[in-house]
C-alpha positions as CSV (number, residue, x, y, z in Angstrom):
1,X,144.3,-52.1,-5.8
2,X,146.9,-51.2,-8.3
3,X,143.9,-51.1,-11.1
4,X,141.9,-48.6,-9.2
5,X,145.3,-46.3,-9.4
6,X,145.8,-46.8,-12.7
7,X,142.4,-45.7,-13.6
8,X,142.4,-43.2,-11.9
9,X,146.0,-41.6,-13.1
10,X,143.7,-42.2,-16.7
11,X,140.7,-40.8,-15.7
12,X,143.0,-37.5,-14.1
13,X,145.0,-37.2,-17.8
14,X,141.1,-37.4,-19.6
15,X,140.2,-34.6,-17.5
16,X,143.3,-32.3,-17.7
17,X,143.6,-32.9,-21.4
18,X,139.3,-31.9,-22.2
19,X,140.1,-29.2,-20.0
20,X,143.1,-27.7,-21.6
21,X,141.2,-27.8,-24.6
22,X,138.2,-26.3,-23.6
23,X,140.6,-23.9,-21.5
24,X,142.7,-22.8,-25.0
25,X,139.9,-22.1,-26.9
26,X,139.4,-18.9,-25.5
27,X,142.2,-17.4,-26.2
28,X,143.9,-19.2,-29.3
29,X,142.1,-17.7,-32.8
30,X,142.9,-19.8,-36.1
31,X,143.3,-17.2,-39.0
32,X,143.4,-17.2,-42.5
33,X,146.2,-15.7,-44.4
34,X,144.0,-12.3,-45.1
35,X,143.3,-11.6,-41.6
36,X,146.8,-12.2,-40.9
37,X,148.3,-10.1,-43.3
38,X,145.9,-7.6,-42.0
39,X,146.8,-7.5,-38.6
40,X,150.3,-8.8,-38.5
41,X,152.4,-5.5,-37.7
42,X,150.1,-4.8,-34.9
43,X,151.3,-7.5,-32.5
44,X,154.6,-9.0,-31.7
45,X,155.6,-12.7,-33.9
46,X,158.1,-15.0,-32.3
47,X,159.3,-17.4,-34.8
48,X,159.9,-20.3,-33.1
49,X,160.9,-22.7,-36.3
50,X,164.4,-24.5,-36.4
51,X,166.9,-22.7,-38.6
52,X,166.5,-25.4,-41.8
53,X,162.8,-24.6,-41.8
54,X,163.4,-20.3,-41.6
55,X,165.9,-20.5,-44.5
56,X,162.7,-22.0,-46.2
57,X,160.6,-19.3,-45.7
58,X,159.8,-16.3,-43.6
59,X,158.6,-13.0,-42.8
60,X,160.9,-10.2,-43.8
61,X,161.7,-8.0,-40.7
């Protein structure tokens, strides 16, 4: 009994992690750095990096 709730806890994860991904992939959009450049001052960044990694690096303004 404890086997068939167990498989089905996995089978449950399976099908909320395939569908998340299928989910997120109509709305999330990879770019390159040229169509980011491009288009970058038209929508709102949040930088959401820890403080060591943003003195590294980052976007002026």
């Amino acid at each position: 009994m404890g086997w068939i709730v167990l498989a089905g806890i996995v089978v449950a994860l399976l099908a909320y992690v395939i569908g998340m991904g299928l989910y997120q992939k109509r709305f999330l959009t990879t770019l390159n750095e040229e169509e980011f450049k491009a288009g970058y001052r038209k929508a709102q960044l949040i930088d959401v990096r820890e403080p060591e990694e943003f003195k590294k690096g980052h976007i002026l303004g």
